[in-house]
C-alpha positions in Angstrom: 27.3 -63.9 144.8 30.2 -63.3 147.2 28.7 -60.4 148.8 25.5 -62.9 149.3 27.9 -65.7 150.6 29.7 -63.9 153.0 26.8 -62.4 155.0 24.6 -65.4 154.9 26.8 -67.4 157.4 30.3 -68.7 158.6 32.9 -68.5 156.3 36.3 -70.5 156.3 39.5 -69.8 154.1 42.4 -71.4 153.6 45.3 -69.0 153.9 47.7 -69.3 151.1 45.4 -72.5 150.4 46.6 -74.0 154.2 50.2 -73.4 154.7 50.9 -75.3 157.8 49.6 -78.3 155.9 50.9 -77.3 152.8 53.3 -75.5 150.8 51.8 -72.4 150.6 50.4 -70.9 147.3 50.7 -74.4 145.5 48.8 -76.2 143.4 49.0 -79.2 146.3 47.3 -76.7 149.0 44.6 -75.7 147.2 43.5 -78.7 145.9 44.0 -79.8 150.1 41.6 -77.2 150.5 39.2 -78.0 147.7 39.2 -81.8 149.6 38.4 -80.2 152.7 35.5 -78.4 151.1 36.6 -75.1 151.8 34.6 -72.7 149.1 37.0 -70.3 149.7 40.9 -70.1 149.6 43.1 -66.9 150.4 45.5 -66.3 148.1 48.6 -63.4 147.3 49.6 -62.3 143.5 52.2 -60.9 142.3 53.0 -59.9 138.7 55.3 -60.6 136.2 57.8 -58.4 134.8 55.7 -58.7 131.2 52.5 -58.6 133.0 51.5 -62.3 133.6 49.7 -62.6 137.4 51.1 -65.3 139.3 49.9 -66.8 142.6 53.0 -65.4 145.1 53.0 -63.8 148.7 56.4 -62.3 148.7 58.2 -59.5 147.0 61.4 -62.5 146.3 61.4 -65.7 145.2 64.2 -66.7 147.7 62.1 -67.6 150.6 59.7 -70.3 148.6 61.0 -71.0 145.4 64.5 -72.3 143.7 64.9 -68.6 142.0 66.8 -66.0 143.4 66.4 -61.7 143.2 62.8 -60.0 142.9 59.5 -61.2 141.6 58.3 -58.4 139.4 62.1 -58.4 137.6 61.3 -61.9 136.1 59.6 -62.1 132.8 56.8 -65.2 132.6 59.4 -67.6 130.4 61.7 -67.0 133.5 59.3 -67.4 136.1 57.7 -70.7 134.3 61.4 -71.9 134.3 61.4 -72.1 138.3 59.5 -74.4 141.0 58.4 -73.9 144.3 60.2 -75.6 146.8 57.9 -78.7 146.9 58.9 -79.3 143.4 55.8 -77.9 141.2 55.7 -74.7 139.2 54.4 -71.4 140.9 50.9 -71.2 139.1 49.2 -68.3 137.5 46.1 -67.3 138.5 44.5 -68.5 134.8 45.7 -71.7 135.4 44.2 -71.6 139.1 40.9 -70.8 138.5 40.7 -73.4 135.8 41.7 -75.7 138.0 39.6 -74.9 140.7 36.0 -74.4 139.3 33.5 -73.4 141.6 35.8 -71.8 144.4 36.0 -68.3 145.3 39.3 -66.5 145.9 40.3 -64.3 148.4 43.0 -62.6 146.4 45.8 -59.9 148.3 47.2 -57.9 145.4 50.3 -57.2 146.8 51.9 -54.6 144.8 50.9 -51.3 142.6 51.9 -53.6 139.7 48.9 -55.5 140.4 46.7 -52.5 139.7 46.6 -52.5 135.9 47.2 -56.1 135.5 44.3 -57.0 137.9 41.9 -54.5 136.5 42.9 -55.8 133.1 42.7 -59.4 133.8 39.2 -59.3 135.3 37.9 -57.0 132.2 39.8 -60.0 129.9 38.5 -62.8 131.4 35.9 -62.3 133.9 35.5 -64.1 136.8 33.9 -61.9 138.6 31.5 -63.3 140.5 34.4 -65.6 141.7 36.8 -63.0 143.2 37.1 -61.3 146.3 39.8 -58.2 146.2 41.9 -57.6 149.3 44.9 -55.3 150.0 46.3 -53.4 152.8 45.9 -50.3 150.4 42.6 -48.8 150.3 44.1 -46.6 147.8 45.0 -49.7 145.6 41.6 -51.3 145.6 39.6 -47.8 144.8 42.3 -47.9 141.7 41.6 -51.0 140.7 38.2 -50.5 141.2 38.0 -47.4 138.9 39.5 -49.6 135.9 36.7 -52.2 136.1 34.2 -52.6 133.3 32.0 -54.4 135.7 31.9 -54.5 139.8 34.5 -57.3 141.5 33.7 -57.8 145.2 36.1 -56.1 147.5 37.0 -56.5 151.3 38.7 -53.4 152.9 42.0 -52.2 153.2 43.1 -50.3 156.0 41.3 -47.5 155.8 38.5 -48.8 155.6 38.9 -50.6 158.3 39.7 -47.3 160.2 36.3 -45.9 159.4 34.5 -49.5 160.5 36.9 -48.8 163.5 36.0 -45.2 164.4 32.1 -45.7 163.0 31.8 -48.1 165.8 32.3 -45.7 168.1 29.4 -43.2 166.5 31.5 -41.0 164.3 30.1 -40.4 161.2 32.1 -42.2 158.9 29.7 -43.9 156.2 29.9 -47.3 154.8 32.9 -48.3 152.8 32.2 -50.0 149.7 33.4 -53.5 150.4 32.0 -57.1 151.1 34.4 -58.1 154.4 36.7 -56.4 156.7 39.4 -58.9 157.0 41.5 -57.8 159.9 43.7 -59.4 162.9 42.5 -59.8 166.4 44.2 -56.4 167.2 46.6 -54.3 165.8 48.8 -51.1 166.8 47.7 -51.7 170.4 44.3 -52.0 169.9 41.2 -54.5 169.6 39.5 -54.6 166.7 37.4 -57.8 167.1 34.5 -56.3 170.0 31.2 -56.8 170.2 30.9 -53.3 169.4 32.6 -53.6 166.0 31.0 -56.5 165.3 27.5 -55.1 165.4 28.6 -52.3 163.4 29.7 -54.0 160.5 26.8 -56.1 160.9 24.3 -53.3 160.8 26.4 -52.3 157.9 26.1 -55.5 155.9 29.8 -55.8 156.2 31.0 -59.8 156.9 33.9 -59.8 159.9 36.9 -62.2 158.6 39.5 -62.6 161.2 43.3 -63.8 160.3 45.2 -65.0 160.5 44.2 -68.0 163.2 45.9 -71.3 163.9 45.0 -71.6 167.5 42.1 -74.1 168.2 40.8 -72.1 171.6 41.1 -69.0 169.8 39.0 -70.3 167.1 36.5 -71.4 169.1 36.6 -68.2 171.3 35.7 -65.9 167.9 33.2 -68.2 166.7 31.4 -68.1 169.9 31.9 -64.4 169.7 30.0 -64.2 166.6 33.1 -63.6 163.7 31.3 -64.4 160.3 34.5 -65.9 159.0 38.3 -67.2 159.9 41.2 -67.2 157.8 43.6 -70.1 158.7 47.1 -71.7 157.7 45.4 -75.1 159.6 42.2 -75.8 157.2 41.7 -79.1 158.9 41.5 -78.2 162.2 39.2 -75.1 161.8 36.8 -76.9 159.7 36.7 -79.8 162.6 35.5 -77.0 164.5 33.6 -75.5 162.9 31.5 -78.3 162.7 31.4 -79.2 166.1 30.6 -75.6 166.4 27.9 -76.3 163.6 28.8 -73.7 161.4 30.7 -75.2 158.9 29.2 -75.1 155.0 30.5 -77.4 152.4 32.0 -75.9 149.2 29.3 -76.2 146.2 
């Protein structure tokens, strides 16, 4: 299904479920980004200490919530016990789906913690067909991927996206097993997003998802370039592009 969704046109997500027009990783943004009709929303989790995921970016809760020290130290009671800074409770990623039906996540596992509990969530409870895996560790994902009692889609990590990178250039470097690379403009002094790595990963099956962008001419510079996909903390302005760019699709 994602795989499917992701190489059949231009994809949209809302990073952190739109942070510039909401508090990231709340229960406010992505139901800002459901009203948009964004059918897919980025997202970060971290874990508890007693094995609960939670939607969370960072490694402490001082930067976005009213508790203090590190995430993974806090047991679920404690973590329940705590907002966000807008005032609502930092929600699991149960809770989230259920409240979301019919949009796919993006989801960053952020942490090696995340390895068991992921695997172990999506053997529990499925959802599947509704979860993208992302991390900067290739290592991580091929982990989690060994755990699965059934295949979860999977974008790169970052060697991966080496490979894509150095396969572009004719090395023989085979096809990574994922759905997306998911990368920034450029990085460590060099260009990623080319019209040579694009028609790589394109020969490859492999969607191009480029973040994260809150610049209207640059988003309207890598659509014209061909990108199949933008991550954005400014949902409302790329999807007023994208449909004057007529690319945008509708969630559902």
């Amino acid at each position: 299904m994602i795989s499917a969704m992701y190489q059949s046109g231009f994809t949209a997500l809302a990073h952190r479920g739109g942070g510039k027009e909401e508090f990231e990783n709340s229960p406010r943004a992505f139901r800002h980004a459901m009203d948009l009709g964004y059918a897919v929303i980025e997202t970060d989790v971290q874990v508890s200490a007693d094995g609960t995921i939670y939607i969370f970016h960072d490694d402490t809760l001082d930067r976005t919530t009213t508790g203090h020290g590190v995430f993974s130290a806090k047991t679920d009671k404690e973590l329940a016990a705590l907002t966000l800074n807008n005032g609502e409770a930092i929600p699991r990623l149960l809770d989230l789906l259920t409240a979301c039906p019919g949009v796919i996540f993006n989801i960053d596992v952020k942490t090696d913690d995340g390895i068991d509990a992921m695997a172990g969530f999506l053997n529990t409870h499925g959802h599947h067909d509704r979860i993208c895996l992302a991390s900067f560790s290739t290592k991580r994902l091929n982990q989690i991927r060994r755990k699965l009692d059934k295949p979860c889609a999977m974008s790169g990590g970052q060697m991966d996206v080496l490979r894509l990178y150095l396969g572009a250039f004719g090395l023989p470097m085979g096809r990574p097993d994922v759905v997306a690379a998911q990368v920034p403009v450029s990085a460590y002094g060099l260009t990623i997003i080319t019209p040579r790595f694009l028609r790589h990963c394109r020969k490859l099956d492999i969607a191009v998802h480029v973040w994260t962008i809150d610049d209207a001419a640059e988003m309207t510079r890598l659509i014209d370039l061909g990108v199949d996909g933008i991550v954005t903390d400014c949902p409302s302005q790329l999807k007023d592009i994208a449909l004057h760019k007529k690319v945008w699709r509708e969630e559902g």
